[in-house]
N, C-alpha and C positions, 0 to 999 in steps of 0.2 A: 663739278664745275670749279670750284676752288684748287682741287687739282692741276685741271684746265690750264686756271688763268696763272697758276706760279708757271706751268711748265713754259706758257709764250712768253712770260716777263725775263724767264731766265735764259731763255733763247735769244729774246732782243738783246739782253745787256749780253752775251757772247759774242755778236754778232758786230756788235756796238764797239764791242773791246778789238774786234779781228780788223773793223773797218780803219781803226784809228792804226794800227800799226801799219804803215806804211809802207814799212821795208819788206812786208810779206808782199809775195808778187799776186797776181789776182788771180790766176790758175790754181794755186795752192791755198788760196782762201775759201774758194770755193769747195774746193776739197776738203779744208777743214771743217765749215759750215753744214757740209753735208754727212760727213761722220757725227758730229756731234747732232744733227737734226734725228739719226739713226738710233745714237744711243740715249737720247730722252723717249725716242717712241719705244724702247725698249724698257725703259725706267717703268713706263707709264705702264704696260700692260704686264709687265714680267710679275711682281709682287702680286697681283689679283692671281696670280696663277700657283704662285705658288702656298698664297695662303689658304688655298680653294683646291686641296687636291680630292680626287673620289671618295667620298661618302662610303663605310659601308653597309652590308643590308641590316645589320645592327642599329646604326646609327639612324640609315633612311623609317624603316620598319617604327623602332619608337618615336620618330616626329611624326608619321602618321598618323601612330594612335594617340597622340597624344593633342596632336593638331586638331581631329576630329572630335577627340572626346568631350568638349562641352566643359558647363558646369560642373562641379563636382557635387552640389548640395542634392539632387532629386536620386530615387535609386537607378543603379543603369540597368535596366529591363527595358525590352523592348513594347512589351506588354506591362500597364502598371496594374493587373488584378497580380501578376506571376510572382508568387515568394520565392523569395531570397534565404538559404540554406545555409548555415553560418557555421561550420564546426571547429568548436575552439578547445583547445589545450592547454595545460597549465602544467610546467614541470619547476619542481623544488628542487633548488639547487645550495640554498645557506641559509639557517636561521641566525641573520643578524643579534634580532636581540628581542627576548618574552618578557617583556616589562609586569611581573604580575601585579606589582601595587597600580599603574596606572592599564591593566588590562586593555594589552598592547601586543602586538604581534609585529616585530619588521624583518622580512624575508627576501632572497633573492631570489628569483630563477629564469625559465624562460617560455615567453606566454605566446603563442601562438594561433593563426586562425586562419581559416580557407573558404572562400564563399566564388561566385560563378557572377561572371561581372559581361552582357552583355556587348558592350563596347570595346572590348577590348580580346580582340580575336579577329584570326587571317587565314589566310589558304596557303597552308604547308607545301602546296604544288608553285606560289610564286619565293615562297622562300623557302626552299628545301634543307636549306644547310641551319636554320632556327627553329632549335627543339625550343627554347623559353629565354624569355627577355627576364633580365631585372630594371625595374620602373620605380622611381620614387612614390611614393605613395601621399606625397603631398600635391598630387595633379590629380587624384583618381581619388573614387568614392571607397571609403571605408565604415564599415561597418563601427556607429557609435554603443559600443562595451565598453559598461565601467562599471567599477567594482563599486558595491553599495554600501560593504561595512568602513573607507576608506576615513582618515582620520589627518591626512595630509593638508596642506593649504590647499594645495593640485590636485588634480586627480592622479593615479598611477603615475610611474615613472618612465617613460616610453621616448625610444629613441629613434629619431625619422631613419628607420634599414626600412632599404627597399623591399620593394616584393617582387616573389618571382611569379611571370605569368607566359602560361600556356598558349597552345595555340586555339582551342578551345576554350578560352576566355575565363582558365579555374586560376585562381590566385591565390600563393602560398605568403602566408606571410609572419616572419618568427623575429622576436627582438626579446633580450635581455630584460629586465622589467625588477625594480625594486617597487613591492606592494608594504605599505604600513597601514594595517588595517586594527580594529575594535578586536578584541577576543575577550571571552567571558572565561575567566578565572576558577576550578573549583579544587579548592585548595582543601580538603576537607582531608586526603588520605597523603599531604605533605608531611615527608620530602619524600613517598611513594606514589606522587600522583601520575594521572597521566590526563594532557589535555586536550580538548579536542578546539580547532580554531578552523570556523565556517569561514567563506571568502564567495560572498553571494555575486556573480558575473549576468550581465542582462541589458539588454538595450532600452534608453532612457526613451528614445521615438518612435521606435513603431514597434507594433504588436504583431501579434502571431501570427495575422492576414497578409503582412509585409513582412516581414523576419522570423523565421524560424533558429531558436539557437537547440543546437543539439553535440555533446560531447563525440571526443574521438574516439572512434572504433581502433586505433592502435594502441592504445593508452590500456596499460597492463599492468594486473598490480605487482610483477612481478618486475618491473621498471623504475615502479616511483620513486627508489633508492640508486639508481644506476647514475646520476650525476648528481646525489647530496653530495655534500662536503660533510664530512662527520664533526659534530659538534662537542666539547666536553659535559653541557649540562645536560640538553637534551639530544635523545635518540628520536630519528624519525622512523614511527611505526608504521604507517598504512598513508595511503593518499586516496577518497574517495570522491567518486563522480554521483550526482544526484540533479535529474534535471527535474524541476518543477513548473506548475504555472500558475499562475497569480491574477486572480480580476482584481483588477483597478478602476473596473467601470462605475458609475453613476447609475442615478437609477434608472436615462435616459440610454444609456451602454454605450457611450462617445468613446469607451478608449477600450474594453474589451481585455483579452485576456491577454498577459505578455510571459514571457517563457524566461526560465534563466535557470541558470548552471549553478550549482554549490560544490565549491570542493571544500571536504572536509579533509583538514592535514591534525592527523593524529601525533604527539609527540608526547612521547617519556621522557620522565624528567630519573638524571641518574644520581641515583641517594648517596654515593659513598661521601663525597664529601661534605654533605650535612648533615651525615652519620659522625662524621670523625670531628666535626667542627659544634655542634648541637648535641646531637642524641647522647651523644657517650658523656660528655660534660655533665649534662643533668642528669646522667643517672652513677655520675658516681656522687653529683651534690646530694641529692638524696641518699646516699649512703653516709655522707657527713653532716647529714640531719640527725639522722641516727644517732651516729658517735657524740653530739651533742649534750642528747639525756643520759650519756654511757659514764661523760667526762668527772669526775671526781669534783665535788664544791668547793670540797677543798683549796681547789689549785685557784678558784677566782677569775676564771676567762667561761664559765658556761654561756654568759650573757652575750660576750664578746664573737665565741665563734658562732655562736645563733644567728648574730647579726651580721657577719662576712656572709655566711650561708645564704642568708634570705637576701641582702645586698646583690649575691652571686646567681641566683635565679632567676631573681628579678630582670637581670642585665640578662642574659641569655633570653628571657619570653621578651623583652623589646627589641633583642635583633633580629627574631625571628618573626616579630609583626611588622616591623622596619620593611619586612619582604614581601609580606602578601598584602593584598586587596582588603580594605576598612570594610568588609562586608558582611552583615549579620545572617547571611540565607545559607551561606557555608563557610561555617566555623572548622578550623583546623584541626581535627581531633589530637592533635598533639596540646594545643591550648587547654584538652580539659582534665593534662596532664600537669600542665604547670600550675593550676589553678589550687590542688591539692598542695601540691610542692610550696607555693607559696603559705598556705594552710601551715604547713608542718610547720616552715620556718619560724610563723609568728607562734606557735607552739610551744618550739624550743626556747624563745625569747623570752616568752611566758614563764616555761618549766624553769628556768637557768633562776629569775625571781623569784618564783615561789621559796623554790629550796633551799637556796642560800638567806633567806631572808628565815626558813625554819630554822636551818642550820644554825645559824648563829641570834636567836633568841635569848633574850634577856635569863638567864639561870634562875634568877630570883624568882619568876612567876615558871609557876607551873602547867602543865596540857592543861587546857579544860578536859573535863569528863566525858561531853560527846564525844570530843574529838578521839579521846580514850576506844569509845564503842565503837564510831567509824574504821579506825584505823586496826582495830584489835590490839592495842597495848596491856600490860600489863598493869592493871591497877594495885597488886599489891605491894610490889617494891618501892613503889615511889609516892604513891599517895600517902596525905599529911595523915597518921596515924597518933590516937594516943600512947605514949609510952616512952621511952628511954633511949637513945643510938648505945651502941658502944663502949664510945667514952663519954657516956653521964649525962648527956646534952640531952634535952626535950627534942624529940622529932619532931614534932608542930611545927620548933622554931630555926627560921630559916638558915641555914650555915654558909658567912658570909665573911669579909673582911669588919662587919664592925661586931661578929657576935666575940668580944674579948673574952669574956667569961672560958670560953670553949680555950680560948688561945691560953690565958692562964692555967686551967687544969690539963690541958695536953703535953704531955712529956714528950719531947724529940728524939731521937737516938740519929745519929748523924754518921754515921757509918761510911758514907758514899764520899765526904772529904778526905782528901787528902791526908794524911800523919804530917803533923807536922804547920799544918797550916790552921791559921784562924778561923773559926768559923764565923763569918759577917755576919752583923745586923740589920734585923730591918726594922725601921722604925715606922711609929703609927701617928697618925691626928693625936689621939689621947693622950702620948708622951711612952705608950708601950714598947719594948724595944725586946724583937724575937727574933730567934737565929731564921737563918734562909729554909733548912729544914723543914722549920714550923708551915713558913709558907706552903715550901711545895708541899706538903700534906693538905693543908688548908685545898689547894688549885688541884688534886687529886680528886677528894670529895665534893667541888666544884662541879668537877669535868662530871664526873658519877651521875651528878641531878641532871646536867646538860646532855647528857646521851638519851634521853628519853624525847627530846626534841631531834636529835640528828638520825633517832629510829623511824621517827615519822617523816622528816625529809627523805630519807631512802623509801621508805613507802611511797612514797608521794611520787617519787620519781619513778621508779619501777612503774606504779599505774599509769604514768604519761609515758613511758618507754613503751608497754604495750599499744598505748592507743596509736603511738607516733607506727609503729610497725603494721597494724592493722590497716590503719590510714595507706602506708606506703604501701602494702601487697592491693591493697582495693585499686588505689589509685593506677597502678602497672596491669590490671587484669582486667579494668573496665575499659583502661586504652587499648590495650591487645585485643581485647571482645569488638572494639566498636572499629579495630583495622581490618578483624576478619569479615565484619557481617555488612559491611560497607565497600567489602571489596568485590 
């Protein structure tokens, strides 16, 4: 109508405009008025015509059914005792990413499902030339699957692709599909393990009176790797189907028994690189555990490299719990590898103390006696004996920088200076004043008493160098034991 009424406005102001020109003569006005009366009725119906050209049976075909088809919420059976046949598919195609501290699974692939949809089917004798329509799937009933381990805000990730539907009313229907679901973590034969992540699929509203879900008969395991994308950490092993059923009824039976699909996606996890990043690391720190009780007292770093060492395992067993799952039901048997290793280190820390602290004991006191029969020393050399050294001194009494007496009667012979040169003094508290000579003899006979303490730090250390060695083959054989009998 508004069409209409511009088309006779713009006609009258024509008309309007023709009449007022005077100097057109009225034969040729009339001529003009009636061309342009032609070319608005031609305005007017020419555009519906062409915006409106033949449909075709593609086009006619899906406003049919889709005009017809109703509601989308009830199932489309024409009978509502008749179940509904749902067979659904799952292919893996990327493992995003296996979160094992937050025991997390996110994967890509593509998920697909076909079920037999009443309403939607026609007679191939009025459309001959329509083997199958594609129909969005936001006009028509869909089957409500979702996944039960999912761990998203949303549920799966699902992109409105159409479906394709038959003429016999069966509907394919496949989309792309990023799932992040729950996986339970068992890290016990890490960085050898292999995981298995369930992915439970099932309809939240009807049971198995109304929906039946049942896996694809194409679905081959000789497939389930034919569009991964190959991963650097894990290998995908197997892809398994497993359909179950589940009462969820009451003790009334209001909801009965409901059916769902498990696919278990198997994945190997590939060790080289936390072979070459972990394993090798700590097992050459334990070889410089070792080296530790090996290191001379002398040099004064035993304490020192003890403590890099056990510093240095320590940090390698927090990167590698930095990665697993906080969980006490399965422990990483590599853990009860570090456990010792840390063992040894506070060992070595220990042993580097003890020794050097034997090592360098006061001269003046001598072993006790047990320690004599523990360690098997020799009590005759060095024990306080009655009688005479030497030169003339009481054994009993201790030889020292203040025993003078000994320094007075001991004659020098100085041989090792120089010709030609002085030989120095040394002077004492008392005002004694003895060549250098005298000394180093004196720190000779010193050293003599002190070596019966530096026999028992090598003792001492040898028995911790054993135990530290024993410790390390146990420690290597009960984790190798418990990788074979666990595998």
């Amino acid at each position: 109508m508004m069409k209409q009424s511009n088309s006779k406005d713009t006609l009258g102001r024509s008309a309007i405009y023709i009449k007022r020109e005077q100097n057109i003569p009225a034969k040729m006005r009339k001529y003009i008025i009636g061309w342009m009366r032609c070319l608005l009725l031609m305005w007017y119906f020419l555009p519906g015509t062409i915006a409106s050209p033949p449909r075709g049976d593609h086009y006619n075909l899906t406003k049919e059914l889709l005009a017809d088809y109703g509601p989308t919420s009830p199932r489309p059976v024409v009978n509502s005792s008749t179940q509904i046949e749902v067979i659904l598919d799952l292919i893996v195609q990327q493992v995003i990413d296996l979160n094992e501290r937050e025991q997390t699974l996110k994967m890509s692939g593509f998920f697909s499902m076909i079920w037999h949809d009443d309403f939607l089917t026609w007679s191939t004798s009025e459309y001959p030339d329509i083997s199958h329509l594609i129909i969005p799937t936001a006009g028509i009933w869909r089957p409500d699957i979702h996944l039960y381990e999912n761990v998203e805000k949303d549920f799966e990730s699902l992109k409105d692709v159409g479906a394709i539907v038959y003429p016999d009313g069966t509907l394919y229907w496949s989309t792309p599909i990023i799932l992040h679901t729950s996986c339970r973590i068992d890290a016990r034969l890490f960085p050898f393990d292999t995981q298995y992540c369930t992915l439970r699929f099932g309809s939240w509203s009807y049971n198995i009176k109304a929906l039946n879900l049942v896996g694809s008969p194409s679905s081959k395991k000789s497939d389930f790797n034919k569009y991964f994308v190959e991963n650097g950490i894990w290998k995908l092993v197997d892809v398994t189907i497993e359909r179950i059923l589940n009462d969820y009824g009451d003790d009334q039976g209001l909801y009965g028994l409901y059916p769902e699909l498990i696919f278990t996606v198997v994945l190997k996890r590939r060790p080289m690189f936390h072979i070459l990043s972990f394993i090798l690391p700590c097992a050459l720190l334990s070889i410089l555990n070792l080296l530790a009780f090996i290191l001379p007292t002398a040099s004064g770093e035993k304490v020192s490299l003890g403590i890099t060492n056990l510093l240095a395992v320590v940090l390698f067993q927090q990167l590698i719990g930095d990665t697993l799952p906080p969980s006490s039901e399965s422990m990483p048997i590599i853990s009860y590898y570090f456990a010792p290793m840390i063992l040894l280190g506070c060992l070595s820390i220990v042993s580097g103390v003890v020794v050097s602290a034997l090592y360098h004991q006061d001269n003046v006191k001598s072993v006790p006696e047990w320690l004599r029969k523990i360690f098997r020393l020799s009590s005759s050399a060095k024990s306080p004996t009655k009688g005479h050294r030497e030169d003339g001194t009481d054994a009993s009494t201790p030889l020292n920088v203040n025993n003078r007496e000994f320094l007075n009667k001991k004659k020098c012979s100085c041989n090792t200076v120089p010709h030609g040169h002085e030989i120095p003094l040394v002077e004492y508290p008392d005002g004694h004043a003895k060549r250098v000579c005298e000394k180093e003899y004196l720190r000779d006979q010193l050293d003599d008493d002190n070596n019966e303490w530096q026999k028992m730090a090598s003792k001492v250390e040898n028995i911790l160098l054993v135990i530290a060695c024993v410790l390390t083959v146990s420690a290597i054989t009960v984790t190798m034991a418990l990788f074979i009998t666990t595998n």
